[in-house]
Structure formats: C-alpha cells, structure tokens
PDB file as gemmi writes it, atoms N, CA and C in Angstrom:
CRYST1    1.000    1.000    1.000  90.00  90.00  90.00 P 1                      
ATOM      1  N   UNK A   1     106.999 103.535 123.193  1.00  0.00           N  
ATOM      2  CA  UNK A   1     107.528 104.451 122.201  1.00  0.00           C  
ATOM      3  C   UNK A   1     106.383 105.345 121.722  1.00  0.00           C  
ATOM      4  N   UNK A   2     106.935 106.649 121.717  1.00  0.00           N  
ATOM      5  CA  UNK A   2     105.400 107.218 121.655  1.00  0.00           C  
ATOM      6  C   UNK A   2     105.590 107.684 119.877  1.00  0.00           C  
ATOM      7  N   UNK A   3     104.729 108.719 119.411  1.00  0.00           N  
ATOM      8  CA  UNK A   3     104.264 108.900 118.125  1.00  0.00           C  
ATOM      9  C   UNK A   3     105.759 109.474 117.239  1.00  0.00           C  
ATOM     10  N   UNK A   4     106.310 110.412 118.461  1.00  0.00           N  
ATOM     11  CA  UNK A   4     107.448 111.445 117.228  1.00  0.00           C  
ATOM     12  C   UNK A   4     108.400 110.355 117.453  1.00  0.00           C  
ATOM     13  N   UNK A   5     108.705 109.342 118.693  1.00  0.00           N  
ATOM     14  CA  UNK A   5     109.955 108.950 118.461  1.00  0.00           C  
ATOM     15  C   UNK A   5     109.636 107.847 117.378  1.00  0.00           C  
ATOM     16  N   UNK A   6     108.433 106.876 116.926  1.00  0.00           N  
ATOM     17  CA  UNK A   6     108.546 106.315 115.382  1.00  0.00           C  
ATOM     18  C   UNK A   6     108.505 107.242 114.476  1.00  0.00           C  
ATOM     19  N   UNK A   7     108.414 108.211 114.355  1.00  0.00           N  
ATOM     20  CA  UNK A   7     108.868 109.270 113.062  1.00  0.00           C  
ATOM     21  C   UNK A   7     110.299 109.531 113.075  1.00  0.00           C  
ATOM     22  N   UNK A   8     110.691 109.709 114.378  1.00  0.00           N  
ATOM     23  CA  UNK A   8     112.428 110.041 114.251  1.00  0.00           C  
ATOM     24  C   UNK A   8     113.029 108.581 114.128  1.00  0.00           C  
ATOM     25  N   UNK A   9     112.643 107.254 114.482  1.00  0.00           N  
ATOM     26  CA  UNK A   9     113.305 105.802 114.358  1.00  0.00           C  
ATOM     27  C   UNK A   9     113.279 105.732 112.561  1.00  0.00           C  
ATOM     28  N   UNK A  10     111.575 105.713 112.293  1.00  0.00           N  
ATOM     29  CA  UNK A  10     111.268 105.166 110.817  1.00  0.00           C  
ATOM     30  C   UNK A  10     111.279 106.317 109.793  1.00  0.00           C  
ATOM     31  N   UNK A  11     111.168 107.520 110.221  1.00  0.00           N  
ATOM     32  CA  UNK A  11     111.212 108.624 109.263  1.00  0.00           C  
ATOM     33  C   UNK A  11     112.403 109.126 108.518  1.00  0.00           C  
ATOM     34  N   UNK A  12     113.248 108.546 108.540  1.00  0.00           N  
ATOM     35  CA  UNK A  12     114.342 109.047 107.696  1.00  0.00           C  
ATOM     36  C   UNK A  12     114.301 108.106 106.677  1.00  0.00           C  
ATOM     37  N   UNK A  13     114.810 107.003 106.798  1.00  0.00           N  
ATOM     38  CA  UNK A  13     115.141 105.805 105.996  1.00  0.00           C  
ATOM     39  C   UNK A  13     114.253 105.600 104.992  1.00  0.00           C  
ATOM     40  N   UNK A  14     112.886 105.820 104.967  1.00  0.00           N  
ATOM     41  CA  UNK A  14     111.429 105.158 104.716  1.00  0.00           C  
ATOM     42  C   UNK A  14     110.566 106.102 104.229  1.00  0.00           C  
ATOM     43  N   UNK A  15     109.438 106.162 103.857  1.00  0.00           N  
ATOM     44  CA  UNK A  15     107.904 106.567 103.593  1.00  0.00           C  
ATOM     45  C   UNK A  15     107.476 106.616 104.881  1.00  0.00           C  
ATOM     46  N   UNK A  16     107.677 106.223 105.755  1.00  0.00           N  
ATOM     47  CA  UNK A  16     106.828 106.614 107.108  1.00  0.00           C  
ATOM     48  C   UNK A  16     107.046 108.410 107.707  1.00  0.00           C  
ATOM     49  N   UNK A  17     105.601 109.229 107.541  1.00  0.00           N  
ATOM     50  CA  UNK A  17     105.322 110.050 107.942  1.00  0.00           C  
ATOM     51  C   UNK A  17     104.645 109.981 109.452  1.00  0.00           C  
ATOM     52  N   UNK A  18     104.076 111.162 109.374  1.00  0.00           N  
ATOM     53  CA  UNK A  18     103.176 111.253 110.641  1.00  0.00           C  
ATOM     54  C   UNK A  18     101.727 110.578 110.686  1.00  0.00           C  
ATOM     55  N   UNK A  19     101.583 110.560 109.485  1.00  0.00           N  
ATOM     56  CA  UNK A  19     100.269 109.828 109.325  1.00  0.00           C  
ATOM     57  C   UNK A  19     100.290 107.668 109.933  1.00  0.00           C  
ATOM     58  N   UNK A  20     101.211 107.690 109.188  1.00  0.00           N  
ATOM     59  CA  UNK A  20     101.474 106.245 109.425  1.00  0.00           C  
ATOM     60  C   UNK A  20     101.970 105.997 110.895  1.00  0.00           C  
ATOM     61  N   UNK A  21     103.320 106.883 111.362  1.00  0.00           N  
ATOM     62  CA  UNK A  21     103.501 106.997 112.578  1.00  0.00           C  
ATOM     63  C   UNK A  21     102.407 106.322 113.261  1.00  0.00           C  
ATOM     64  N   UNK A  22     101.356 107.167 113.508  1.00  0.00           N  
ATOM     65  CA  UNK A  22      99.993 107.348 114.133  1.00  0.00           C  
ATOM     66  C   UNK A  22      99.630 105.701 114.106  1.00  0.00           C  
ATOM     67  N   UNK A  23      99.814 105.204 113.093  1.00  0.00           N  
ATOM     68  CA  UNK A  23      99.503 104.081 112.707  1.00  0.00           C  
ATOM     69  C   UNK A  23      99.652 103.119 113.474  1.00  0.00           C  
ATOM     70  N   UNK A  24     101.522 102.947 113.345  1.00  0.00           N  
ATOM     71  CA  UNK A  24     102.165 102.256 113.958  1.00  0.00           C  
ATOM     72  C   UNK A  24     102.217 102.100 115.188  1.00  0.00           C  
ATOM     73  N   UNK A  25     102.265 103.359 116.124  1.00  0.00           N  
ATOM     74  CA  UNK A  25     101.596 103.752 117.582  1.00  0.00           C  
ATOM     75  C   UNK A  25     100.329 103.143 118.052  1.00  0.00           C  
ATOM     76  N   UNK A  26      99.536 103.314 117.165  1.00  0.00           N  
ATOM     77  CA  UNK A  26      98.389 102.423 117.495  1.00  0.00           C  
ATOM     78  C   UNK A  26      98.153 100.838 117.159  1.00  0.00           C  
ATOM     79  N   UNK A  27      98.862 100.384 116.647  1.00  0.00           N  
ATOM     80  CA  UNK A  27      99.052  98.824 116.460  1.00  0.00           C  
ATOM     81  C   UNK A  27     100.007  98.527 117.714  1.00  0.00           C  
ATOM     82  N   UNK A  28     100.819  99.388 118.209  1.00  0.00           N  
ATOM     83  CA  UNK A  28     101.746  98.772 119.002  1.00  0.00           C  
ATOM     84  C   UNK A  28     100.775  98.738 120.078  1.00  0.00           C  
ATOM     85  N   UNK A  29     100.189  99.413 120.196  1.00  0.00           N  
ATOM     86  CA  UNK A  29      99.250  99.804 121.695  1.00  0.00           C  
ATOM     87  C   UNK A  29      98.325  99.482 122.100  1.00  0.00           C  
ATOM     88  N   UNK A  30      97.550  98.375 120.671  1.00  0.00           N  
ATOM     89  CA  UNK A  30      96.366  97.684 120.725  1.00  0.00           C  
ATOM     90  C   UNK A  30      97.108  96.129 120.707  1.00  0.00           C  
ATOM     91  N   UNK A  31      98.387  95.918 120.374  1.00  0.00           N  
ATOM     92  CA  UNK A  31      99.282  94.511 119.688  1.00  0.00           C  
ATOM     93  C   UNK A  31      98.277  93.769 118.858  1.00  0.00           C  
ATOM     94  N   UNK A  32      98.976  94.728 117.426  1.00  0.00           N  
ATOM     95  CA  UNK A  32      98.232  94.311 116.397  1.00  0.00           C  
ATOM     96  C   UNK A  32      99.472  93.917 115.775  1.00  0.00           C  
ATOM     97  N   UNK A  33      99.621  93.021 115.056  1.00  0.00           N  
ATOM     98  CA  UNK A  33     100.422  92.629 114.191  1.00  0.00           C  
ATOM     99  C   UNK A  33     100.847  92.504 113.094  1.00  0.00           C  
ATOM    100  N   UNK A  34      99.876  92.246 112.251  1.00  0.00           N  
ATOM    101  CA  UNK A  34      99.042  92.217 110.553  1.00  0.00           C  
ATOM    102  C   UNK A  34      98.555  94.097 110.226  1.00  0.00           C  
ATOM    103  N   UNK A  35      98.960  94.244 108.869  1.00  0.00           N  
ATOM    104  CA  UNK A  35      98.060  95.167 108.124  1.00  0.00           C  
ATOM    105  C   UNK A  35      97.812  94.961 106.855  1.00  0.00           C  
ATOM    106  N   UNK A  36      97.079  95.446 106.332  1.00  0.00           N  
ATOM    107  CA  UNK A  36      97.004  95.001 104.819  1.00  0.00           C  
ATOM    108  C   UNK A  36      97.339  96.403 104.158  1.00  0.00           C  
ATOM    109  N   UNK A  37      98.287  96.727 102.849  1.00  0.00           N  
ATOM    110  CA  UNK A  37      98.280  97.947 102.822  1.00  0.00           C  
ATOM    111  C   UNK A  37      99.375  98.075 101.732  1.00  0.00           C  
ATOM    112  N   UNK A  38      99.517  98.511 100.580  1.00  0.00           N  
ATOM    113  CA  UNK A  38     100.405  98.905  99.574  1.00  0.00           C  
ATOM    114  C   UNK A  38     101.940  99.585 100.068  1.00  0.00           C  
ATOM    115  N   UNK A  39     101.617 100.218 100.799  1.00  0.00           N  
ATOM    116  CA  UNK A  39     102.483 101.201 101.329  1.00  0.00           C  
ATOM    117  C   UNK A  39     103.712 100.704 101.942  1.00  0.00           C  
ATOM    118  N   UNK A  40     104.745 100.363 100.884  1.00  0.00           N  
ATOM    119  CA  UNK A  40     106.059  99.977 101.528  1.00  0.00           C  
ATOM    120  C   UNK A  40     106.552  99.991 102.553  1.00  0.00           C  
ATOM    121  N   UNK A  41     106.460 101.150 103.018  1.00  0.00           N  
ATOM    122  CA  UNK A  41     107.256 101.751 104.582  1.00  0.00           C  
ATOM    123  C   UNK A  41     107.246 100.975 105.524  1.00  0.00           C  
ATOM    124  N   UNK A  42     105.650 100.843 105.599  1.00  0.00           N  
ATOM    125  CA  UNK A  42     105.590 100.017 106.426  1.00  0.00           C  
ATOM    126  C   UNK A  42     106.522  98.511 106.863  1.00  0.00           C  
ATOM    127  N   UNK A  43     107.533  97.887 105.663  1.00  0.00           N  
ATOM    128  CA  UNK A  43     107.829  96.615 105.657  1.00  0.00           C  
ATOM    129  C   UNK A  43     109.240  97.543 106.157  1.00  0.00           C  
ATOM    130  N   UNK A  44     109.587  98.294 107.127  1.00  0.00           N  
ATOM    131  CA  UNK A  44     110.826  98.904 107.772  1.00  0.00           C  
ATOM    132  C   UNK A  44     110.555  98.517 109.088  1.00  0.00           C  
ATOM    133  N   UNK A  45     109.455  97.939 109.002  1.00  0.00           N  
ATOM    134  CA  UNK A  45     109.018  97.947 110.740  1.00  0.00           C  
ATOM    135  C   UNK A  45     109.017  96.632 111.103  1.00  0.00           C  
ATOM    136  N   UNK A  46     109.957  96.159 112.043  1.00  0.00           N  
ATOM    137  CA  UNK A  46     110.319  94.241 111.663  1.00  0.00           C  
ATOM    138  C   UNK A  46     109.125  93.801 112.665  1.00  0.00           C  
ATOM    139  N   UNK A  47     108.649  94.664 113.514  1.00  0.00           N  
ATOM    140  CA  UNK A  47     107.715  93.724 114.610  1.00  0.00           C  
ATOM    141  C   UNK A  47     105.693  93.560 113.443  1.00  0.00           C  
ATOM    142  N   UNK A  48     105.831  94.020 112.463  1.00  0.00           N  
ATOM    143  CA  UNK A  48     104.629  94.073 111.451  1.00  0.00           C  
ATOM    144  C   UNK A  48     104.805  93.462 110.168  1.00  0.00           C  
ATOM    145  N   UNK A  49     103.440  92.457 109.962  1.00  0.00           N  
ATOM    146  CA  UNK A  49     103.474  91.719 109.299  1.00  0.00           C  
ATOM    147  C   UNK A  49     102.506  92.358 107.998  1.00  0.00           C  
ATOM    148  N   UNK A  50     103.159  92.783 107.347  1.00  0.00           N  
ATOM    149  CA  UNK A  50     102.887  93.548 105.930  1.00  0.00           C  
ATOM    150  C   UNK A  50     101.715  92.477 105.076  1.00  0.00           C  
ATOM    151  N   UNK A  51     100.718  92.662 104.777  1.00  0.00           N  
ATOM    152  CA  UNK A  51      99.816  91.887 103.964  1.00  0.00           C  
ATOM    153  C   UNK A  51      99.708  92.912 102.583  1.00  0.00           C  
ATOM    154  N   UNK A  52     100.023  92.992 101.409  1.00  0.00           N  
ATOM    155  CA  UNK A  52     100.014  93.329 100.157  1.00  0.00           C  
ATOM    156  C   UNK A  52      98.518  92.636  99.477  1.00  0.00           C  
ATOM    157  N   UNK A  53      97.582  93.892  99.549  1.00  0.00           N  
ATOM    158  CA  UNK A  53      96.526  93.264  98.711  1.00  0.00           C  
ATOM    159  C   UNK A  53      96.102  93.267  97.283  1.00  0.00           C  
ATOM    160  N   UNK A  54      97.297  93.801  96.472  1.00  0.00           N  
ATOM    161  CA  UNK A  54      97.696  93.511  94.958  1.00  0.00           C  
ATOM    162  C   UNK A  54      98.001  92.177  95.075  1.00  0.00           C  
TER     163      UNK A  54                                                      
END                                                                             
C-alpha cells in the first residue's frame, strides 16, 4: 500500500494527514509495530500498537 492510498483508507475518518501517512508507510515497510505518540489517529490503524506517553 503505498503513501496516498493510506491517506485515502485513513484520511477521511481520522487525523491522519500526509505527514503521518508517511509514517505509517514507513512502519509498514520496515514492520514496525509499536509507536509512542499522542496523536490519536494513529489508534485507526488496527495493525499499530499505539504507546501514549502521557
């Protein structure tokens, strides 16, 4: 899945822009699993394991 099609999957529903996109593209592509990170959106994405460091 490349960069625009997670903006057109996660970009409506969510906080996921292009920036994060980018993100997500690159965790899929390295199989990263974990992030640490405030940023809700991210918990739209069921294959990522959201770490909240509040």
């Amino acid at each position: 899945m490349n960069i625009i099609k997670i903006l057109d999957t996660y970009g409506h529903d969510s906080s996921i822009g292009g920036r994060d996109s980018t993100i997500i593209y690159t965790m899929r592509r390295h199989n990263i699993k974990k992030i640490i990170t405030a940023d809700k959106g991210f918990l739209k994405v069921s294959e990522i394991d959201v770490i909240n460091p509040t």
